[in-house]
Structures are given as C-alpha cells and as structure tokens.
C-alpha positions as CSV (number, residue, x, y, z in Angstrom):
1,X,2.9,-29.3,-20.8
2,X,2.2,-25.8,-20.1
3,X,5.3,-23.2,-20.5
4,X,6.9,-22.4,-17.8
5,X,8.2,-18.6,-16.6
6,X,10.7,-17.8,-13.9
7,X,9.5,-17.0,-10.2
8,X,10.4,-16.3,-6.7
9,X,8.7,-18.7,-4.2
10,X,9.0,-19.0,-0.5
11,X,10.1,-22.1,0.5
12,X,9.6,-22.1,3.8
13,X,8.5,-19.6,6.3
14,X,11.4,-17.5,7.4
15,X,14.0,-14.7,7.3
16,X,14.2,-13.4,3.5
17,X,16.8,-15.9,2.2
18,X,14.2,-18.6,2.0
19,X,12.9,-16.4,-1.2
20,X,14.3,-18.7,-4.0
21,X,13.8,-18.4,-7.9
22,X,11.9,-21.3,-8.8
23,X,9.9,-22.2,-12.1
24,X,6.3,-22.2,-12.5
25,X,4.0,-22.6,-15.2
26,X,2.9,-19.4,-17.0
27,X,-0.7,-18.7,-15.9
28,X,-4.1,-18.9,-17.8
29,X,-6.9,-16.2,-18.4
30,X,-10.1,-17.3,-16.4
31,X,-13.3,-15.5,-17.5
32,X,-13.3,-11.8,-16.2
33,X,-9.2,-12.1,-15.8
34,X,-6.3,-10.9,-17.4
35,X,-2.3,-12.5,-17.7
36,X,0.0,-9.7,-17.5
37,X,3.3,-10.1,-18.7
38,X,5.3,-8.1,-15.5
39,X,8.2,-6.0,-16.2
40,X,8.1,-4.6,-12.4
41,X,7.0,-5.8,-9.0
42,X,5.6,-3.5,-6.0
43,X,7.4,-5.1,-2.4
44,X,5.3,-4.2,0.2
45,X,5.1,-5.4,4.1
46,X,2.4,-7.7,3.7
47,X,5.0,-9.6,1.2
48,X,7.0,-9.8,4.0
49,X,4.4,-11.2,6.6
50,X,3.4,-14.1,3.8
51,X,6.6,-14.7,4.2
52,X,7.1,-15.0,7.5
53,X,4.0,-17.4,7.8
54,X,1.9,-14.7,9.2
55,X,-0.4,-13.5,6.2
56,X,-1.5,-16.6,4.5
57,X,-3.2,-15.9,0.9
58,X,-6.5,-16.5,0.2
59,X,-7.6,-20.0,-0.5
60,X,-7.8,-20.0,-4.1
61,X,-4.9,-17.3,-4.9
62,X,-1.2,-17.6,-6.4
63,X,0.9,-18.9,-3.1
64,X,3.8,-16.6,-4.7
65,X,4.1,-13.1,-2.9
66,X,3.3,-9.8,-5.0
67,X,0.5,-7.6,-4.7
68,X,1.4,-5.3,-7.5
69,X,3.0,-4.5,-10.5
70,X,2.6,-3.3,-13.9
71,X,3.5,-4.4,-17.4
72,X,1.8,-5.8,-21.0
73,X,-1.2,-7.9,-21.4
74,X,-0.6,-10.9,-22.8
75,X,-4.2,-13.0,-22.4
76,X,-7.6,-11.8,-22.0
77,X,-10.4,-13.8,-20.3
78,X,-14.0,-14.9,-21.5
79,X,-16.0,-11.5,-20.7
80,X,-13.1,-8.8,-21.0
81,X,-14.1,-5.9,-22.9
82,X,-12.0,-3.3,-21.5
83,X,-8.5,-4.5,-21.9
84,X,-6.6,-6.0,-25.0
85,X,-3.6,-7.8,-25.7
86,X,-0.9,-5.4,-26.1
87,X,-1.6,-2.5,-23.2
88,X,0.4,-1.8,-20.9
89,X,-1.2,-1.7,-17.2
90,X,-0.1,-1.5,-13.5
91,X,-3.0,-4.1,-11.6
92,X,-3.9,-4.9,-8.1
93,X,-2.6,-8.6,-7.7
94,X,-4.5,-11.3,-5.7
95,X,-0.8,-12.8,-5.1
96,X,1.6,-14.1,-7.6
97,X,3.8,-10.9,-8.5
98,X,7.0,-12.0,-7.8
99,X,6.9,-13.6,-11.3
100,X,7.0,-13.1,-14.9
101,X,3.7,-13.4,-15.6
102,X,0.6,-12.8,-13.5
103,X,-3.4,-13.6,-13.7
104,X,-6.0,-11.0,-12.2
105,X,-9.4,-9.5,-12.3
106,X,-9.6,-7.3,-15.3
107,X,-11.6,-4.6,-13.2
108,X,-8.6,-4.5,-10.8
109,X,-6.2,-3.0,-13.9
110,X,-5.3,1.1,-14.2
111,X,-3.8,2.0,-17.3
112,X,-0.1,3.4,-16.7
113,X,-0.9,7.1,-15.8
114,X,0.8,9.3,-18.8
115,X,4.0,10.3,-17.9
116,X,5.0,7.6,-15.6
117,X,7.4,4.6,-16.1
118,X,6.3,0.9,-15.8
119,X,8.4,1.0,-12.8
120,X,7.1,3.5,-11.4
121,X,3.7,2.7,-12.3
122,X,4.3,-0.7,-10.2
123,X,4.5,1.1,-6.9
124,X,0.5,2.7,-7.3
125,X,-1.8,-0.3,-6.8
126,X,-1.2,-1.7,-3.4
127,X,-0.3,1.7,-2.2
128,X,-3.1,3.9,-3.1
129,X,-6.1,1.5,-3.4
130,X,-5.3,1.2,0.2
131,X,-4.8,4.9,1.0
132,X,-7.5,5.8,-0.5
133,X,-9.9,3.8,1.0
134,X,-9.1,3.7,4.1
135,X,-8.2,7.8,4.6
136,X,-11.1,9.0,2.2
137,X,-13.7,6.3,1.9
138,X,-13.1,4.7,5.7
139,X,-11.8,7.5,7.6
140,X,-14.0,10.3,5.4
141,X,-10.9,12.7,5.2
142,X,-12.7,16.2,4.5
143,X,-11.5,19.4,3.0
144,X,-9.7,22.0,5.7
145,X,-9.8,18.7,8.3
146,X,-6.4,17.8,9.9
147,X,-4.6,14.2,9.2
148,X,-2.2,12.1,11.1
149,X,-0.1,9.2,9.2
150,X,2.4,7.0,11.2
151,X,5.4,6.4,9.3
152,X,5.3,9.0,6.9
153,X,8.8,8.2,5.1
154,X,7.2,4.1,4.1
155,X,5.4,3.9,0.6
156,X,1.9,4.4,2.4
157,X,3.0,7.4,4.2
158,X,4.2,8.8,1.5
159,X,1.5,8.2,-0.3
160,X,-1.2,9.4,2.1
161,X,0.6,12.7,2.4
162,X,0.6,13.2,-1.1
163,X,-3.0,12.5,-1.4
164,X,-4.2,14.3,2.1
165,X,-2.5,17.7,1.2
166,X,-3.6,17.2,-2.6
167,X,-7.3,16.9,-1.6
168,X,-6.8,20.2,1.3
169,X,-6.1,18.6,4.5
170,X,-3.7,20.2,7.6
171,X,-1.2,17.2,7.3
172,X,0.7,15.6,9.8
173,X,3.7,12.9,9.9
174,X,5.8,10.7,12.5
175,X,9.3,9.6,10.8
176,X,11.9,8.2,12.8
177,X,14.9,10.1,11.7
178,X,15.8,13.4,10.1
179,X,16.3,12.5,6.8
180,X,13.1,10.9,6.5
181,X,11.3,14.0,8.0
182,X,12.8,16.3,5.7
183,X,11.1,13.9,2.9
184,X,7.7,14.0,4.1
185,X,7.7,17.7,5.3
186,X,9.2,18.1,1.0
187,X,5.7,15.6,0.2
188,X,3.3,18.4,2.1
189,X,3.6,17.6,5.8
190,X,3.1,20.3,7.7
191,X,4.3,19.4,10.9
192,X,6.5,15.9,11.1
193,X,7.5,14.2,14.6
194,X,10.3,12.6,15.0
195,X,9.2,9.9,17.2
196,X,12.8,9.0,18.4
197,X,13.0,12.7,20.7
198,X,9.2,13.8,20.6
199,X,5.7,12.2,21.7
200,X,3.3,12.7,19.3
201,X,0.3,13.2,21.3
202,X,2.0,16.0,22.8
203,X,3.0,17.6,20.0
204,X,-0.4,17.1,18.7
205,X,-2.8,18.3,21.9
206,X,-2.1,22.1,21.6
207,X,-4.3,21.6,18.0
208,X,-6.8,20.0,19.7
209,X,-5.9,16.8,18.2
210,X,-6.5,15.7,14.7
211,X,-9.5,14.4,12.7
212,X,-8.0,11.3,11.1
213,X,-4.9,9.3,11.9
214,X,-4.0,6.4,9.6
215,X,-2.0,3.9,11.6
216,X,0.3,0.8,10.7
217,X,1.9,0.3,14.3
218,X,-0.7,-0.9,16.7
219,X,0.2,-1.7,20.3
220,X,0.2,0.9,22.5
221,X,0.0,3.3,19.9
222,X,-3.9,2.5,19.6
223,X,-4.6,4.2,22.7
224,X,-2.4,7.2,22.3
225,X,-3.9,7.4,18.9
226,X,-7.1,8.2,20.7
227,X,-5.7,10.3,22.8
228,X,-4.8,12.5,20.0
229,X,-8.2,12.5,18.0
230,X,-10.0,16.0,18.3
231,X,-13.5,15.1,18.8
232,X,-15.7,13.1,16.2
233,X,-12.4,12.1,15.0
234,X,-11.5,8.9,13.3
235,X,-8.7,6.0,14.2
236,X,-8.2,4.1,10.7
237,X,-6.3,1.1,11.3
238,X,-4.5,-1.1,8.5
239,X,-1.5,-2.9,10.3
240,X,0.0,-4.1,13.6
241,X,4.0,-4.2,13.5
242,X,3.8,-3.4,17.3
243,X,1.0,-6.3,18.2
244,X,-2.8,-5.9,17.7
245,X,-3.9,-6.5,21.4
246,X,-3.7,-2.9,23.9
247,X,-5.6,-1.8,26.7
248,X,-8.2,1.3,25.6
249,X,-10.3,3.1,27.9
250,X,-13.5,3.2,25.6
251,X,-15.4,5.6,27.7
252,X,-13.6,8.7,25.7
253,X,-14.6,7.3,22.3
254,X,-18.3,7.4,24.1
255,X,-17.9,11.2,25.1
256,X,-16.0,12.7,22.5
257,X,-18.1,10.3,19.5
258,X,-14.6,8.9,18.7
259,X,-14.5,5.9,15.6
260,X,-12.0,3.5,15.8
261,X,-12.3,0.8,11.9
262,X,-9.5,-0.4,9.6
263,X,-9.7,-2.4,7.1
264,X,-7.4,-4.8,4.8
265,X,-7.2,-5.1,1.3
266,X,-6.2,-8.4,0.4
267,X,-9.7,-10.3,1.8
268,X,-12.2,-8.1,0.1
269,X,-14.1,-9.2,-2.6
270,X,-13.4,-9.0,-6.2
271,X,-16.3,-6.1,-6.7
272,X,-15.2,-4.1,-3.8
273,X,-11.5,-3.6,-5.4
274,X,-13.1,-3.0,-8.8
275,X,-14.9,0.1,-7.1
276,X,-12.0,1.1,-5.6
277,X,-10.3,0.8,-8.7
278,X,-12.9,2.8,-10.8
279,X,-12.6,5.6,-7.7
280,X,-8.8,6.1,-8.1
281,X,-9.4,6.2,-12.2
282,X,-11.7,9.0,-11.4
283,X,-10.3,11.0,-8.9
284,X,-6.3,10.1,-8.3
285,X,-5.4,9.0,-11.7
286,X,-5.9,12.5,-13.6
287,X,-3.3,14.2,-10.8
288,X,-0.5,11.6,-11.5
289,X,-1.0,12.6,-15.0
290,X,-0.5,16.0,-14.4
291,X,2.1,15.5,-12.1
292,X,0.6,16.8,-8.9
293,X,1.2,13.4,-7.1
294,X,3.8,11.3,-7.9
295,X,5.2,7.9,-6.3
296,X,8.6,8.0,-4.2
297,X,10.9,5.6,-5.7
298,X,13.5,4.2,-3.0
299,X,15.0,1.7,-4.9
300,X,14.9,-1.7,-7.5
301,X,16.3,-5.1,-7.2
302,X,16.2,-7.8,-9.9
303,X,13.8,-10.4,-9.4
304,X,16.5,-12.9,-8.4
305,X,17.3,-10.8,-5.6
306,X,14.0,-10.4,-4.1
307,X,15.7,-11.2,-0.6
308,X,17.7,-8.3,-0.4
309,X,14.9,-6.2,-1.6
310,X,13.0,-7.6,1.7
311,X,16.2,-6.9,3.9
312,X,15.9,-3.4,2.5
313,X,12.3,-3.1,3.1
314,X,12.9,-4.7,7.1
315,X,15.9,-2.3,7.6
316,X,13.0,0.1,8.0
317,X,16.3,2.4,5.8
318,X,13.7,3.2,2.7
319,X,12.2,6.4,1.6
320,X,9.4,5.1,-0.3
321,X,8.7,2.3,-2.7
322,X,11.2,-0.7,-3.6
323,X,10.6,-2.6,-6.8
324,X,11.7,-5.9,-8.4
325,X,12.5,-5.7,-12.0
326,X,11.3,-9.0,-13.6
C-alpha cells in the first residue's frame, strides 16, 4: 500500500466547515514532475470557489484545493535536471496544496528568493505568476504609464502595487476602508479610493483616466472600468466576485481603441506557466532578493484549521496573504 500523508479535502460543496482533514496517499513523481514535501500553503480565492462548487479543477489534477506553497523536494521525476532532492522551493500547484506533500511540473518551481521564509515564500506563486502576466505580459504595463488595481489591500493588490511602482508606473488603488488604504498607499499607491465614500471613475477622470486597470470585481464595474481608461488603454480582467455578465456600450472601445482581455491561470498549459515561471526568475525574483518587493503577510493557520483560514479570507478583514502551515 502506498503511505499515506495528512490532507484537507472538501467534502462537499459549501460554506468552509465542509474543509475536513482527511488522509490520502503521498503522491508519485511523473516524468517532468516533482513531490514537494510542503511546510506552507498559499489560500487564495479561487480555493474558495473550488470550494464552493464553482471552480472545478482540471480533469486530471489533485481534487484537494491549493495553488501554492513552498517547501523540500522529496522525489524527482524521469527528465528532471534542474531540481534535486533536498532544495527547498515555493511551486505553482495544479491543485493539491492543502496537503503534506504535493506533485507538479518541475518548470513550475522558483527557488526560495534569499532572504525570505518558506512561509513567506508560499504566498509568491499564485500571486505573482498571475500579476505579472496579466499587468505586464497581458495588459503591457509600460514605464511612466498610469495603473489602476481594484482591491488593493488583497494579496493580488498588493502584489500588483509592489510590482507597478517597482517597474515606474503612476499607481492607483480602491480599498474599502482606511486601514487598508493606508497599506497600499505605504506599498507605493499614489492615490488610493476608498470605494465606500468615493467613485472611482470620478476620482480618476480629472487624469484623463488610466492606462491599465487590473480588475477582480466584474459586474458593473466592467463598464465603469471603461469609463475610466485614458485612450488606448487596457481593461485586464482575472475574476468576477460581482457576476461576469454587464451591459457595455462597445462603441467607446471603437473610438478611443480601448482593449478589454483577462485571462486565468489555472487552465493554461503546462509550457505557458513554465515561461511565466522563467519570466518572474528573470525579472521579479532578483528584487525580492534585494528586498525591493516583498509579500504582505496577513496571517497563518495550521493545516487543520483551513476553514477558519477561509472565513478569514471571505471576511474580506485581510491585508494581504493568509497561509496554512502544514
């Protein structure tokens, strides 16, 4: 019989006390993969949808949630070459994270970034291949251009601060409450709107609008988002926590050369995360080392508990990242 390791498993689709700690047997190596032995888990919203019966995983993937996380090899696959038993990594996950150990494709492992933790290091995959691609490979985020992120305070808001001001944008943030302005304006927002007492759009028109917006809400947002796009600008959209359906005059994106895209992670192929991966090594990796960038830690929950780390997460209370310590 195979060994088994410790896991958290949804048992049925629901609020997060249908999370239970089940056992499952310790995954294998396939060519091209790696088994990491976790010591932290990323939670991040899409977690939540899967659980909720509204992201299902791939066909073919780990039915456990987790996205992310970091900790030691302990397997290598047929074909791996650039990874040995023994280092210690943080991975893009297909699924399966909410475990003690995890399979994935080699190419989709970082190493741990010097100076940072392993739980640290857990919140940087899901966060930042998405950021990244979607702000500066999708939405083409220039030097000197100006950027709009909707919830600024969650762990990709805080994260496409970070990286927009790093790389020379005008950055721009909507938070819902003080507190959580104050941390994004301390990340390198310029100019954050409390969307609780102000409209963005008109906050945003006396600039003459922005050139990229990164958007998780959806709904009616979508067409104030256009509204608030200078010309030639670009609508990147990754999420829909208001609804994905709204009602867009078009016409503007004609005369002002407007893009609407998005994009999610999860579905694209196995080679399109590996060059994603081999981007942020390149060109993100060296300013966590430094300490230029650094991931906002909200707060960690044992594995057991992953429930209450999902209550935390829907409280919409969080500054940042929550982790699960395996």
């Amino acid at each position: 019989m195979m060994p088994n390791m410790t896991a958290v498993e949804i048992t049925a689709p629901g609020a997060p006390d249908v999370l239970q700690v089940t056992q499952r047997p310790i995954p294998t190596a396939a060519s091209g993969e790696v088994v990491i032995k976790l010591a932290y888990a990323g939670v991040n919203r899409p977690d939540a949808l899967q659980r909720a019966g509204l992201y299902n995983p791939p066909i073919g993937t780990s039915d456990l949630p987790g996205l992310e996380g970091a900790g030691v090899i302990s397997e290598v696959g047929a074909g791996v070459t650039e990874w040995a038993v023994g280092d210690e990594v943080c991975a893009l996950l297909p699924g399966g994270g909410y475990a003690q150990y995890v399979a994935t494709c080699a190419t989709h492992c970082l190493p741990i970034p010097q100076g940072l933790t392993l739980n640290q290091a857990a919140c940087l995959p899901e966060t930042y291949f998405t950021v990244y691609s979607n702000v500066f490979q999708r939405g083409g985020l220039q030097v000197g251009e100006t950027f709009l992120v909707h919830g600024g305070s969650s762990g990709i808001g805080t994260t496409a601060i970070q990286l927009a001001h790093l790389f020379g944008a005008r950055v721009f943030a909507t938070a819902g409450s003080e507190k959580k302005c104050q941390a994004c304006k301390d990340l390198g927002a310029e100019r954050v709107i409390n969307y609780r007492n102000e409209v963005f759009e008109d906050v945003l028109k006396p600039c003459g609008g922005v050139d990229v917006i990164l958007d998780m809400v959806g709904g009616d947002y979508i067409q104030r988002n256009l509204k608030s796009l200078a010309d030639d600008g670009r609508l990147v959209q990754i999420a829909f926590l208001q609804g994905p359906k709204a009602t867009l005059n078009l016409v503007q994106m004609m005369t002002r050369r407007l893009t609407l895209t998005g994009s999610t992670l999860r579905p694209q192929s196995d080679l399109a995360k590996a060059k994603i991966a081999a981007a942020l090594l390149k060109h993100v990796w060296p300013h966590l080392a430094s300490g230029r960038i650094m991931p906002v830690m909200d707060s960690e929950f044992p594995l057991a508990e992953a429930a209450r780390a999902h209550e935390r997460m829907e409280s919409s209370q969080h500054i940042g990242k929550i982790v699960l310590k395996i």
